[in-house]
C-alpha positions as CSV (number, residue, x, y, z in Angstrom):
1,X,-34.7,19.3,-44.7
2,X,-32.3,20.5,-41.9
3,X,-28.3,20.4,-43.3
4,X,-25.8,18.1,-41.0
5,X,-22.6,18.3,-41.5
6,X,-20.7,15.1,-42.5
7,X,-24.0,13.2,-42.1
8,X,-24.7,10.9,-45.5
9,X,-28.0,12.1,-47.1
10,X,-29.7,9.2,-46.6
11,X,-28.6,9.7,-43.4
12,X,-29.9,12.9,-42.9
13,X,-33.6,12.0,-44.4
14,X,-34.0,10.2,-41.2
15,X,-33.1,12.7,-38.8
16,X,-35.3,15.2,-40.3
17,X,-38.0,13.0,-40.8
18,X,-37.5,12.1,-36.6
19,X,-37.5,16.0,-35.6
20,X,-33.8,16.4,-34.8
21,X,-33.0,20.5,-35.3
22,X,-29.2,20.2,-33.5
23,X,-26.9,17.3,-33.1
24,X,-25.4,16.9,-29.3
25,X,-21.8,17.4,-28.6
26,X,-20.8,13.6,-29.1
27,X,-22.7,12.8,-32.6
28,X,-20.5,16.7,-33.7
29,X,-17.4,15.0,-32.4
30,X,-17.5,12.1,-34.1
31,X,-18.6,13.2,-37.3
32,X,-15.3,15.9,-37.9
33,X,-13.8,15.3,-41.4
34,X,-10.7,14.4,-39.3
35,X,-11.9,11.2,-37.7
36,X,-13.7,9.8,-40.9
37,X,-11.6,6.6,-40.9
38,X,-9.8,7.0,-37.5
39,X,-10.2,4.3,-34.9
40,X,-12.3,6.1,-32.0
41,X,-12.2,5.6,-28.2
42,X,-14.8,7.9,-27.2
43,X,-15.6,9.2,-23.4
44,X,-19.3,9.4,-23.5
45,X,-21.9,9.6,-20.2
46,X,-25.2,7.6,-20.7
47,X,-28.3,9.6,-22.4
48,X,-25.8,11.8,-24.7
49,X,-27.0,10.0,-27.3
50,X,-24.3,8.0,-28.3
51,X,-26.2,5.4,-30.7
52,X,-26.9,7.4,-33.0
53,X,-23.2,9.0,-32.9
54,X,-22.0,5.3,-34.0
55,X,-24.4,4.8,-36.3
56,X,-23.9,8.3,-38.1
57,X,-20.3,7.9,-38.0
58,X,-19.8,4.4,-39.8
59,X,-22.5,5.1,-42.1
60,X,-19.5,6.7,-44.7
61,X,-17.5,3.3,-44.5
62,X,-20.9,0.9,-44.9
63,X,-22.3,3.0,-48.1
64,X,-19.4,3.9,-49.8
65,X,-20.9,6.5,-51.3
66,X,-23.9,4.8,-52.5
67,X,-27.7,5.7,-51.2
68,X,-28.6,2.5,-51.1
69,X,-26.9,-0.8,-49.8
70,X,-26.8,-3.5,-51.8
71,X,-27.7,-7.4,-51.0
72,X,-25.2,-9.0,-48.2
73,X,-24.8,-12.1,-47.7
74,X,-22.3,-11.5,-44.9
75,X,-22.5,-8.9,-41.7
76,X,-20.9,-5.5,-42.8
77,X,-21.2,-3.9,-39.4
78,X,-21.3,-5.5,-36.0
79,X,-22.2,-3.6,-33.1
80,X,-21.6,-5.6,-29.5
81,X,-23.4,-4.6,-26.2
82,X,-23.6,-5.8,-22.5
83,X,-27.6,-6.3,-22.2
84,X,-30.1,-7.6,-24.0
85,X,-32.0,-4.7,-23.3
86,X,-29.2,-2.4,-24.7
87,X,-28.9,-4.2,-27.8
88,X,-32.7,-4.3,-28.8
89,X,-32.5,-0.7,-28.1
90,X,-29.6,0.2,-30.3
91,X,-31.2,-1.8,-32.7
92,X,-34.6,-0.1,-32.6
93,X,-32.6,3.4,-33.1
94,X,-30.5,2.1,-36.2
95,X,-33.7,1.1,-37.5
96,X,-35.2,3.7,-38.1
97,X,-31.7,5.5,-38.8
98,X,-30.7,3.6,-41.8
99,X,-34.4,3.2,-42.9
100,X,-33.7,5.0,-46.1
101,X,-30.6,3.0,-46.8
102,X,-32.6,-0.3,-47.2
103,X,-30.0,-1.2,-44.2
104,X,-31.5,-5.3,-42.8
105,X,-30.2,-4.7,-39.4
106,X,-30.4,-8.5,-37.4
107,X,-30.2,-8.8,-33.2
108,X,-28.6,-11.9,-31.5
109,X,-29.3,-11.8,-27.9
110,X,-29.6,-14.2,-25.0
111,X,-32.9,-15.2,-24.1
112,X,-34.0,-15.1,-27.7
113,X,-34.5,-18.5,-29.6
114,X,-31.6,-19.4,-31.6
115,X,-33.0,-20.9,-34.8
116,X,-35.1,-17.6,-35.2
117,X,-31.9,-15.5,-35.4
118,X,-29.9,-18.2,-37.6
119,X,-32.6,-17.5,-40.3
120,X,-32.2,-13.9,-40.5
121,X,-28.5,-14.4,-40.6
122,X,-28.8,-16.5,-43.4
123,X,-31.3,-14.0,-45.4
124,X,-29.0,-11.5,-45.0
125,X,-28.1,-8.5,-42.7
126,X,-25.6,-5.7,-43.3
127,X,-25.5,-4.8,-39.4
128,X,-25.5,-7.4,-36.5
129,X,-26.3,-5.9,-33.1
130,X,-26.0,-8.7,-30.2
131,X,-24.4,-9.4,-26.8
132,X,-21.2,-11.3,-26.5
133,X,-22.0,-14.9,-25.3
134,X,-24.8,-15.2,-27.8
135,X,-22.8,-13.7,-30.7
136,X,-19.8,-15.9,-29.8
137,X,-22.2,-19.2,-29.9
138,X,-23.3,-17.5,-33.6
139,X,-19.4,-17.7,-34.9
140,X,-18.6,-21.0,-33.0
141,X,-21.7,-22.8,-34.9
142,X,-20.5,-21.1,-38.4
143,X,-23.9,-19.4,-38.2
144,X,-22.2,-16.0,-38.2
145,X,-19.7,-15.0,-40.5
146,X,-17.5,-11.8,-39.9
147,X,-14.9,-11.9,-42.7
148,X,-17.1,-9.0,-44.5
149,X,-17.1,-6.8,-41.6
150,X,-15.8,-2.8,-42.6
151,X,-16.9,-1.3,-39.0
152,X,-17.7,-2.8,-35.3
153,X,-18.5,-0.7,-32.4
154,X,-18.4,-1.8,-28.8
155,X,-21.2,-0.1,-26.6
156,X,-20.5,0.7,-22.7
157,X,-17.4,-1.4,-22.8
158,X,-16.5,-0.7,-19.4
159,X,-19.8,-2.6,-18.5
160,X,-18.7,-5.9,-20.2
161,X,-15.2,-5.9,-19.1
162,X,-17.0,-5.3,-15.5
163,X,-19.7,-8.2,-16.3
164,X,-16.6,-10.4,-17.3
165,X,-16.9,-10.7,-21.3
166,X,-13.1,-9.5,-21.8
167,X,-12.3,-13.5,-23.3
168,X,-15.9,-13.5,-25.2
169,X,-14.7,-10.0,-26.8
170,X,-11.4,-10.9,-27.9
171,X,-12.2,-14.0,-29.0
172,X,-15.0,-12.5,-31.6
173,X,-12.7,-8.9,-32.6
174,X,-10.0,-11.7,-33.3
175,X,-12.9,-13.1,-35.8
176,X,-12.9,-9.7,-37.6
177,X,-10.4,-8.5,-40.3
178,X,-7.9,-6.5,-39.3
179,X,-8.4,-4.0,-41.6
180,X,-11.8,-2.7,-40.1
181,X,-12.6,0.6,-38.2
182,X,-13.0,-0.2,-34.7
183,X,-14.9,2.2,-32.3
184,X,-15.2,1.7,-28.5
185,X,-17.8,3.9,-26.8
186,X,-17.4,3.8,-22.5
187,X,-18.0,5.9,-19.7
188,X,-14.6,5.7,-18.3
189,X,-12.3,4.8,-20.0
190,X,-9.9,2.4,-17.2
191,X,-7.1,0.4,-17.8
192,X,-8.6,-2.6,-18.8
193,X,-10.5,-0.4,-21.3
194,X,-7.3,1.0,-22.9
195,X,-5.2,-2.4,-23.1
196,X,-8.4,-3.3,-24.8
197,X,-7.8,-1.1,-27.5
198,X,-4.3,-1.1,-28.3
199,X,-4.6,-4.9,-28.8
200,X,-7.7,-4.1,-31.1
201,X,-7.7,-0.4,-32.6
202,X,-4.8,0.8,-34.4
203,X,-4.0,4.2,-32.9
204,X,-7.1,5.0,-31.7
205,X,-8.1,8.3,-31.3
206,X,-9.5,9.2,-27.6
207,X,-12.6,11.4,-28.2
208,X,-13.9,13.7,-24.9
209,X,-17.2,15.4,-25.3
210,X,-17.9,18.5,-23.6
211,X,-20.9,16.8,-21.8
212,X,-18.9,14.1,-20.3
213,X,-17.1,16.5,-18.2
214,X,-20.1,18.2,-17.0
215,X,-22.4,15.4,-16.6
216,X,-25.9,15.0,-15.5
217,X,-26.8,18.3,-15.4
218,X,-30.4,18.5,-16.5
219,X,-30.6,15.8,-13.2
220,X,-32.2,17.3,-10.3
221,X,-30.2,14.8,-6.9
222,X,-32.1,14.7,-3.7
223,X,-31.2,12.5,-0.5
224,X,-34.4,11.7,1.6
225,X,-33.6,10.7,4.7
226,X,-35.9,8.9,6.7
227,X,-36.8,5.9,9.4
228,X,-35.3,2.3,9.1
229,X,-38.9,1.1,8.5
230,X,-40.5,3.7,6.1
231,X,-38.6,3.1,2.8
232,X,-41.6,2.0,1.2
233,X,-43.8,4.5,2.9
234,X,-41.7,7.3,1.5
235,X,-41.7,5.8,-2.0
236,X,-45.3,5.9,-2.0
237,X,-45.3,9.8,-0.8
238,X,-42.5,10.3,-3.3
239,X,-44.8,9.0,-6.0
240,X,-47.7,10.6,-5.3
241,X,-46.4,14.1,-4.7
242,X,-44.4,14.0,-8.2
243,X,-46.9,12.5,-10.2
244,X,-44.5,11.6,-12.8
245,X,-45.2,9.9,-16.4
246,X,-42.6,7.2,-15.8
247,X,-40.5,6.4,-12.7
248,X,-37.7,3.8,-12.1
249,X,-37.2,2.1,-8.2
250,X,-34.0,0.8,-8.3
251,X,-33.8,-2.4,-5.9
252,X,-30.2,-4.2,-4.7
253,X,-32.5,-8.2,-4.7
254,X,-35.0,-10.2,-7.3
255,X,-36.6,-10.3,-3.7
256,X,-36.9,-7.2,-2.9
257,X,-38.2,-6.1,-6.5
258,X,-41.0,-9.1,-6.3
259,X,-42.0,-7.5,-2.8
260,X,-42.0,-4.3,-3.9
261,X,-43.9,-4.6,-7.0
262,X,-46.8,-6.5,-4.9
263,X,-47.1,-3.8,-2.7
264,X,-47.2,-1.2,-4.9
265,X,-49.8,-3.0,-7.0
266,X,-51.4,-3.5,-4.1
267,X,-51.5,0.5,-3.2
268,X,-53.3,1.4,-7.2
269,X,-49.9,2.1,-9.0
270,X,-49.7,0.5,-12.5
271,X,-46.6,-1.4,-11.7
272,X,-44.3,-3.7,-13.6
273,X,-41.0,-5.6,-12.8
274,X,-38.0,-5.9,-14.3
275,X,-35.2,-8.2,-13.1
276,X,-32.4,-10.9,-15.2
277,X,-35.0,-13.7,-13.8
278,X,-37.6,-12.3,-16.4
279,X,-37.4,-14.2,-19.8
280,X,-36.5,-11.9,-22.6
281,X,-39.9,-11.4,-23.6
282,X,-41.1,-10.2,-20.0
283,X,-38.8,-7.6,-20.0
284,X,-39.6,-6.4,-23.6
285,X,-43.3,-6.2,-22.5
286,X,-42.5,-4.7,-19.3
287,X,-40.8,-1.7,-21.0
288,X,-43.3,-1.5,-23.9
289,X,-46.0,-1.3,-21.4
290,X,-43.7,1.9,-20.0
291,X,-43.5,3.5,-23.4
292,X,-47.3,3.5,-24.2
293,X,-48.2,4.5,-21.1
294,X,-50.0,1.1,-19.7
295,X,-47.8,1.4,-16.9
296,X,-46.4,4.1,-14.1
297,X,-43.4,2.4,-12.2
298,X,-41.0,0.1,-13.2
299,X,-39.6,-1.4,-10.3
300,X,-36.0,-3.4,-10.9
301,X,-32.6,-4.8,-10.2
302,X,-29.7,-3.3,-12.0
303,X,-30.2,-5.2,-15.0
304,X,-32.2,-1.7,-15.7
305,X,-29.0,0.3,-14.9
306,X,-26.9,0.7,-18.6
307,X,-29.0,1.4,-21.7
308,X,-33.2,1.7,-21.3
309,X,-34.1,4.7,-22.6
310,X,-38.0,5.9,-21.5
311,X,-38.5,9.5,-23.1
312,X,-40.9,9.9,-20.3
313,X,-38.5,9.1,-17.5
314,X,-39.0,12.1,-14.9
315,X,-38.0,10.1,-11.8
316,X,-35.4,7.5,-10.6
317,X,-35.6,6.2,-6.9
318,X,-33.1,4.5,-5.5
319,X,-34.8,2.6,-2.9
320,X,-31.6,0.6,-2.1
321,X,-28.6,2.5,-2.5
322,X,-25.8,1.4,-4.9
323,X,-22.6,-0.5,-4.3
324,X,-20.5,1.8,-6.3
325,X,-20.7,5.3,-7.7
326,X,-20.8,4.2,-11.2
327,X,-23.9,2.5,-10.2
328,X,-25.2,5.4,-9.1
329,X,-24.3,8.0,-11.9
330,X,-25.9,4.8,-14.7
331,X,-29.2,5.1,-12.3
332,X,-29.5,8.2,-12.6
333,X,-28.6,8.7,-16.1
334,X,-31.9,6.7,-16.9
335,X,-33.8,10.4,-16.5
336,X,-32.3,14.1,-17.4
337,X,-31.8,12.5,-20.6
338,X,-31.5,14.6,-24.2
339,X,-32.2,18.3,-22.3
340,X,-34.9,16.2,-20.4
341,X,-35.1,17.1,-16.6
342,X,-35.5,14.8,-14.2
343,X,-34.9,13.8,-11.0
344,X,-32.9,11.2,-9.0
345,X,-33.9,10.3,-5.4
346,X,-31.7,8.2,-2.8
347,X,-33.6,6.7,0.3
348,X,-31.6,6.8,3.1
349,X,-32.0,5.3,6.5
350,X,-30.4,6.8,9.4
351,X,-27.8,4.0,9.8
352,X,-26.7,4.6,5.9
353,X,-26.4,8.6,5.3
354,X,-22.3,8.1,5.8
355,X,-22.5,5.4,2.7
356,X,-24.8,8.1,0.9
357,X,-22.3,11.0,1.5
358,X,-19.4,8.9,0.1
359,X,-21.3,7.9,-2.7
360,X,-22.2,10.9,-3.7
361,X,-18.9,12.6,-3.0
362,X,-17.3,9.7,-4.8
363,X,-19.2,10.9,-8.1
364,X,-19.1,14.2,-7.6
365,X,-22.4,14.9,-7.2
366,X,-23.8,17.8,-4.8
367,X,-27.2,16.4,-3.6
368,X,-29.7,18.8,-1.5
369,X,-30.8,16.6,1.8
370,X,-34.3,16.9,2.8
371,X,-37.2,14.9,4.3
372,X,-39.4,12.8,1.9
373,X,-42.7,14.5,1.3
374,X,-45.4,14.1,4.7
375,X,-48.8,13.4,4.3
376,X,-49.8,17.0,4.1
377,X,-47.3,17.6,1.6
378,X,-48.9,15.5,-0.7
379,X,-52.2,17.1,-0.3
380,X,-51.1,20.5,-0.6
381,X,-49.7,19.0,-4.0
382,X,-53.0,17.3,-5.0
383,X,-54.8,20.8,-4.4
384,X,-52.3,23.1,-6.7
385,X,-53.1,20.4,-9.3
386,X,-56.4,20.9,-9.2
387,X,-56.6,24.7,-9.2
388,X,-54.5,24.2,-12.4
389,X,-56.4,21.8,-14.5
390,X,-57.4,23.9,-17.7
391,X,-60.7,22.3,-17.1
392,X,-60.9,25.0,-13.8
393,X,-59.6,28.1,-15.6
394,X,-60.9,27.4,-19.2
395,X,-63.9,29.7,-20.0
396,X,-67.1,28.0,-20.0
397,X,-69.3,26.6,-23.5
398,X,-72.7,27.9,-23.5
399,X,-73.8,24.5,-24.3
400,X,-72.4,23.4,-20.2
401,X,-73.6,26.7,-19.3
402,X,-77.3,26.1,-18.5
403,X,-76.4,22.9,-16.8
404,X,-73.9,24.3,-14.5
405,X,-76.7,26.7,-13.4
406,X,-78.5,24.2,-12.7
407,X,-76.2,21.9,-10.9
408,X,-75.6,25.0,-8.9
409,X,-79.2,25.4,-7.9
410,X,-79.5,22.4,-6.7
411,X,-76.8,21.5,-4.8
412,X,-75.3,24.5,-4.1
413,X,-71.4,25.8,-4.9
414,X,-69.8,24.2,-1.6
415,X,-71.6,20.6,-2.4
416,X,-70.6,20.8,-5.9
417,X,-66.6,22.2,-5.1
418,X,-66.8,18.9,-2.4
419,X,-67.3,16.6,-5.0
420,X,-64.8,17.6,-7.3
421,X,-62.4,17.3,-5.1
422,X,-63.6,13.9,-3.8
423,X,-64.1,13.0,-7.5
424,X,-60.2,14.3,-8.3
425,X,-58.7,12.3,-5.5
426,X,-60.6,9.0,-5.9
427,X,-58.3,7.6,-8.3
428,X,-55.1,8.5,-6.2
429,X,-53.5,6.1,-3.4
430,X,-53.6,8.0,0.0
431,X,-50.4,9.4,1.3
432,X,-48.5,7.5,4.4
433,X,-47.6,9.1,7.6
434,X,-44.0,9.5,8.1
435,X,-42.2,8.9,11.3
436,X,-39.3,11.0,12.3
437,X,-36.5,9.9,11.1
438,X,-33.2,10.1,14.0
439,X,-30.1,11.8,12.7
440,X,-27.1,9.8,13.1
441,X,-24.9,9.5,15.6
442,X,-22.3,12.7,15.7
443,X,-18.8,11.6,16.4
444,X,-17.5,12.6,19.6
445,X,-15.0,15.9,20.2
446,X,-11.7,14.3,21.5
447,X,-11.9,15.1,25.3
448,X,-9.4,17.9,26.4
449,X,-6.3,16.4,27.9
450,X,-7.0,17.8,31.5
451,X,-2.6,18.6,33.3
452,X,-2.1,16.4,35.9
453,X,1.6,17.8,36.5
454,X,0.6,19.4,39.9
455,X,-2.1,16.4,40.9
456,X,-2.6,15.1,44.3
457,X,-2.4,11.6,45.2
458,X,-4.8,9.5,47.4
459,X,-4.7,5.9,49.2
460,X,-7.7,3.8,48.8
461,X,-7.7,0.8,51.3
462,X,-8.9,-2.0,48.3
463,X,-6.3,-3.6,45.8
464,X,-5.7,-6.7,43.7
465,X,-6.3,-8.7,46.6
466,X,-10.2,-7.5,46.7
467,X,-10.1,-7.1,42.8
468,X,-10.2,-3.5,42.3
469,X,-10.3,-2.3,38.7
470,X,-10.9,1.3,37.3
471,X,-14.5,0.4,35.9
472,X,-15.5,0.7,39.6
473,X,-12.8,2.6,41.6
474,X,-14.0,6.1,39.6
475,X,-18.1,5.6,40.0
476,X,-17.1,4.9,44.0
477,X,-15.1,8.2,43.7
478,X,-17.9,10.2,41.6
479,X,-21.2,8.7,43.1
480,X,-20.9,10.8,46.5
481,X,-18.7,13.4,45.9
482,X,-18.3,16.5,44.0
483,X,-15.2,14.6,41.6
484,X,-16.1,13.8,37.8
485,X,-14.2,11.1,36.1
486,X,-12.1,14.1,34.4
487,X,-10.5,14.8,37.4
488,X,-8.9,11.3,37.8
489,X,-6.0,10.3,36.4
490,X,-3.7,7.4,36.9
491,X,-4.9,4.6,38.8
492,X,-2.4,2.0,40.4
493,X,-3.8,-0.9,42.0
494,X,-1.4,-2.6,44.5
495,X,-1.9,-5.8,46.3
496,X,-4.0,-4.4,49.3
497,X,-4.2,-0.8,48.4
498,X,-4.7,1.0,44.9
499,X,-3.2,4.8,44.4
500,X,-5.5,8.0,42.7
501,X,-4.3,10.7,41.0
502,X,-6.2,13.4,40.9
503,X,-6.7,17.0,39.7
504,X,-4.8,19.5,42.0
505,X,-8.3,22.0,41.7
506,X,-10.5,18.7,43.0
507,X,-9.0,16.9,46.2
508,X,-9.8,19.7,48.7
509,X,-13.5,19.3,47.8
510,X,-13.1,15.7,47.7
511,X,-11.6,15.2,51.3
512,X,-14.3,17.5,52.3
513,X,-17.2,15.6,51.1
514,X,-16.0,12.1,53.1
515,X,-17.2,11.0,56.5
516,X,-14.1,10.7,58.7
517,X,-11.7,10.0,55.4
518,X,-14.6,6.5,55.0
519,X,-16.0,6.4,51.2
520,X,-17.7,3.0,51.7
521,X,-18.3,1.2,54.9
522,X,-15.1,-0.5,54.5
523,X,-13.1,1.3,52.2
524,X,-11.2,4.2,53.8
525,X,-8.9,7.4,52.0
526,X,-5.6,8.6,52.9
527,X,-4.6,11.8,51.1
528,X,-0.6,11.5,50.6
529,X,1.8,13.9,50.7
530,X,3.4,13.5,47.6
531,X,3.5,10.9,44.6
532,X,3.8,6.9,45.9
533,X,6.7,5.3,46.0
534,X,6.2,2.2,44.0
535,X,8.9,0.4,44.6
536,X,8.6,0.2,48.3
537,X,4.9,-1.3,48.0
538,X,4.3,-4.8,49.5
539,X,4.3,-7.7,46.7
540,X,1.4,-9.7,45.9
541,X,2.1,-13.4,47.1
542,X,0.8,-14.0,43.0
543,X,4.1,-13.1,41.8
544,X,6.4,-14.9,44.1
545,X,9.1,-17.1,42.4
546,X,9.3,-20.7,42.1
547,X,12.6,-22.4,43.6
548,X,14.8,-23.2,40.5
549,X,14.9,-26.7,39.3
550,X,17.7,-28.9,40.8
551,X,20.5,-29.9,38.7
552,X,20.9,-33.3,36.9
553,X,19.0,-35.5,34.4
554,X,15.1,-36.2,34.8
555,X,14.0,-39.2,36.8
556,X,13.5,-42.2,34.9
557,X,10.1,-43.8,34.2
558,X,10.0,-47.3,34.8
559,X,8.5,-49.7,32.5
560,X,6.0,-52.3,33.1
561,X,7.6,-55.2,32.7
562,X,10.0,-54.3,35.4
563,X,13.2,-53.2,33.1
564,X,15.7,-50.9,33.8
565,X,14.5,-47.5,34.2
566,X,15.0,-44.8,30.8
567,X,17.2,-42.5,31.7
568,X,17.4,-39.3,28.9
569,X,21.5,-39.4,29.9
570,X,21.7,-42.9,28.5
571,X,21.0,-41.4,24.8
572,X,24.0,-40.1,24.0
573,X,25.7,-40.5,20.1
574,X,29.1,-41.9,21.8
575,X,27.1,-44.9,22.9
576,X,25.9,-47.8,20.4
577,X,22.0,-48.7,20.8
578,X,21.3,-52.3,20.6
579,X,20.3,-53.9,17.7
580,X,16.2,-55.0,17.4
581,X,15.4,-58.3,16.3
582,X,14.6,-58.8,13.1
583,X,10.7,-59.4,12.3
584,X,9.7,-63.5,10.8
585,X,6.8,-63.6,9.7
586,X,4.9,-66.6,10.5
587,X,4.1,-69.4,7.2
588,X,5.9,-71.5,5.1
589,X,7.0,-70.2,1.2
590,X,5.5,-71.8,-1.7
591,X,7.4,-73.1,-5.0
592,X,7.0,-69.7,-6.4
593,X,9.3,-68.1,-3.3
594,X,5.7,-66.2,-1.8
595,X,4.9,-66.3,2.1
596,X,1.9,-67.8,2.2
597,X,0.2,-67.9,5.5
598,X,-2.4,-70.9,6.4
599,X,-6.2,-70.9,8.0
600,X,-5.7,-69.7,11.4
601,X,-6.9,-72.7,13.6
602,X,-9.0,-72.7,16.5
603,X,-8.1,-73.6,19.8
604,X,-10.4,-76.1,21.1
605,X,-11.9,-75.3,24.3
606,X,-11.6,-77.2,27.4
607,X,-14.4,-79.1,29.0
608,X,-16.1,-77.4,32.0
């Protein structure tokens, strides 16, 4: 039995009996004789395998130094995480890992029914793995019972503070003793992360492992970029040219994954969905069907982002890209996962490679852009296959001999070689054909400031008055002569004449390509001998000024009636404003001092 340091014996049963020869750098960090009953905040990237870190590390304070753990008839671990998928995952691998401890481990996740999970509660568990809102509903109903707990680990806590659990998680640590270790496994570790743990770890210490600084390095990144209206088609080509065990297309929508997964069932794929509109049990098949190999691709929303571990992951696409660059480095982290290689593909369309550049520069990820596979890529592909199926380079029975022989006779060696390779690519869907894909748009070299300082000036015989503007004063200048819009400079439209500047190197030929000084049929040019004077051009009649209002108060308006006009002078605050007439209602008071008003009668009408 392989020797681990600071791993419990019990503890260490299980590892040998799963094949593990070396811990990774996390699960040796926080197992140092140091840290045995230290708070932790540990830095840890997805796929370094992290669960079984946690579950190795408070192993010490569940046994005690016992092999064995007795009967409990309240939780003596609790282990929170943001998905339900996450959670029935961590508790598959602290299943197995604290099989020879006689460890009941119980799971209390959304989407599960209730009464099933109060039940094992009550039976007993010594570890309770679950996601916030359900484990919350568990304590509110006095179903779940925490005063007991030694240890509780939070799992991808930056994912629940971003999913917004923060009052779900303080409200069931506050449930907790306060003498319990407390661990906090995240990614990052932000500033909500670290006002979460002062409150609830007391003085933490902050692990960083080796392979969270160089991250995702058994991941292979490649940007395909390709046409607006072949994502789908170069999915398909990226598919059949890898050939992968498992892949993972990552879609932004439910919609888009629904589409997706029909037309990829549709193209011979062994496809299956995975999306938060999928009950619980969908989701577990989906991924089970991954595992044994029933299915290829798994095509889903985000939900699939943090914590699904496929050991035969070899290919993540990410047919929409991400919003964020944490997105993108928990896609990705799905493959290239325990010295696994993988590889992680972004689609791009040619309106998104600057998104794609700032993603990937965001993470700090060097991606090699290419083209998705062609058609005749995948069939080059298909044939290397082929040539190296052991089947093709094994050496032949004597019991197939005499039958080959006779095959051959028959048919003949081409006939036969046809076949097989008809026979090879039956199963397979054919590749697409890819259109070019445009690059994007290039941005423009700032145009060279062309000097002006010993310019020319020219007279054009339009202005305002004939609605001259530059938008057409410099084609009429360009579109018979030898000028370019560089060469013109300030244009200054007057009321029946507009002024050109224009390059010093450029009026001679100008003047020399007019007929008579006429650019138009009724527009004429006058080269000047200097600069214009301005000040001495002719005004538009626009801009001339209105008299200026006479002195004295405004004109009165006179009222219907005939009254005195209003005057505005009459207001002033020396002069007393007669006093309105009080309003009488109409009615006669009753003996208890209210106006009461009688039946409004009708005036009788008038004969004929």
């Amino acid at each position: 039995m392989q020797d681990f340091d600071g791993v419990v014996p019990a503890l260490q049963q299980a590892l040998s009996a799963k094949g593990y020869d070396t811990l990774t750098p996390v699960q040796r960090d926080v197992l140092k004789p140091e840290l045995a009953e230290a708070d932790l905040l540990v830095s840890a990237q997805t796929g370094s395998g992290k669960t079984v870190a946690f579950g190795m590390a408070i192993a010490p304070t569940l046994l005690e130094g016992a092999d064995r753990l007795p009967f409990a008839a309240a939780p003596l671990a609790l282990v929170i995480a943001p998905t339900r998928e996450l959670a029935m995952q961590v508790k598959g691998e602290l299943t197995w890992l604290y099989g020879e401890t006689g460890a009941r481990i119980a799971s209390c996740v959304g989407g599960m029914e209730p009464r099933t999970e109060r039940r094992a509660l009550q039976q007993g568990a010594h570890i309770v793995v679950g996601t916030p809102g359900r484990l919350r509903d568990h304590i509110e109903r006095g179903a779940l019972d925490l005063t007991a707990v030694r240890a509780t680990v939070l799992d991808e806590a930056d994912e629940m503070l971003d999913l917004g659990f923060r009052e779900d998680l303080e409200f069931i640590l506050g449930e907790a003793p306060d003498d319990r270790r407390s661990l906090m496994f995240s990614a990052t570790v932000p500033r909500g992360i670290a006002a979460l743990a002062k409150k609830f770890q007391r003085n933490a210490v902050r692990v960083t492992t080796s392979a969270a600084e160089s991250q995702h390095v058994d991941i292979e990144y490649r940007a395909l970029h390709v046409a607006s209206t072949d994502r789908d088609k170069a999915i398909v080509n990226l598919l059949r040219y890898y050939e992968p065990k498992n892949a993972l297309v990552f879609c932004a929508t439910r919609a888009t994954v629904n589409h997706m997964t029909a037309r990829f069932h549709n193209r011979g794929f062994s496809v299956v969905a995975l999306s938060g509109e999928l009950s619980q049990n969908e989701r577990t098949h989906a991924l089970q069907a991954m595992r044994d190999g029933r299915a290829q691709v798994c095509i889903a929303t985000d939900v699939a982002a943090r914590g699904i571990d496929l050991p035969d992951l070899e290919l993540v696409i990410h047919a929409e890209l991400p919003k964020t660059s944490e997105t993108l480095l928990h896609r990705s982290g799905r493959t290239g996962r325990a010295g696994r290689k993988g590889i992680s593909a972004l689609i791009v369309p040619g309106n998104m490679r600057r998104k794609a550049e700032r993603l990937l520069q965001s993470a700090k990820i060097e991606a090699e852009w290419a083209r998705p596979p062609s058609h005749d890529d995948v069939l080059r592909r298909d044939d290397e296959r082929l040539l190296s199926k052991p089947w093709l380079t094994d050496e032949i029975e004597e019991e197939d001999r005499e039958f080959a022989a006779d095959l051959l006779a028959k048919f003949g060696g081409e006939r036969i070689a046809a076949a097989l390779v008809r026979q090879y690519r039956a199963g397979r869907s054919a590749p697409e054909e890819l259109r070019e894909a445009s690059e994007p748009a290039k941005t423009k070299a700032p145009r060279e400031r062309v000097d002006f300082s010993d310019g020319a000036w020219i007279s054009i015989s339009v202005g305002r008055k004939q609605r001259a503007e530059p938008r057409w004063i410099i084609p009429m200048l360009c579109k018979t002569t030898p000028l370019t819009s560089q060469d013109i400079g300030a244009i200054r439209a007057q009321y029946t004449e507009t002024f050109v500047e224009m390059r010093a190197g450029a009026i001679d030929g100008f003047m020399a390509a007019l007929d008579n000084g006429m650019l138009e049929k009724t527009v004429t040019v006058t080269r000047l001998p200097g600069p214009p004077d301005l000040s001495a051009s002719q005004p538009s009649p626009d801009f001339k000024k209105k008299p200026p209002r006479k002195d004295g108060p405004k004109k009165g308006y006179p009222k219907k009636d005939g009254a005195k006009a209003y005057n505005p002078a009459d207001d002033s605050p020396d002069k007393p404003r007669p006093k309105k007439k009080p309003f009488k209602a109409k009615g006669s008071k009753g003996p208890d001092g209210v106006l009461k008003r009688g039946p409004v009668k009708k005036k009788d009408k008038k004969p004929g």
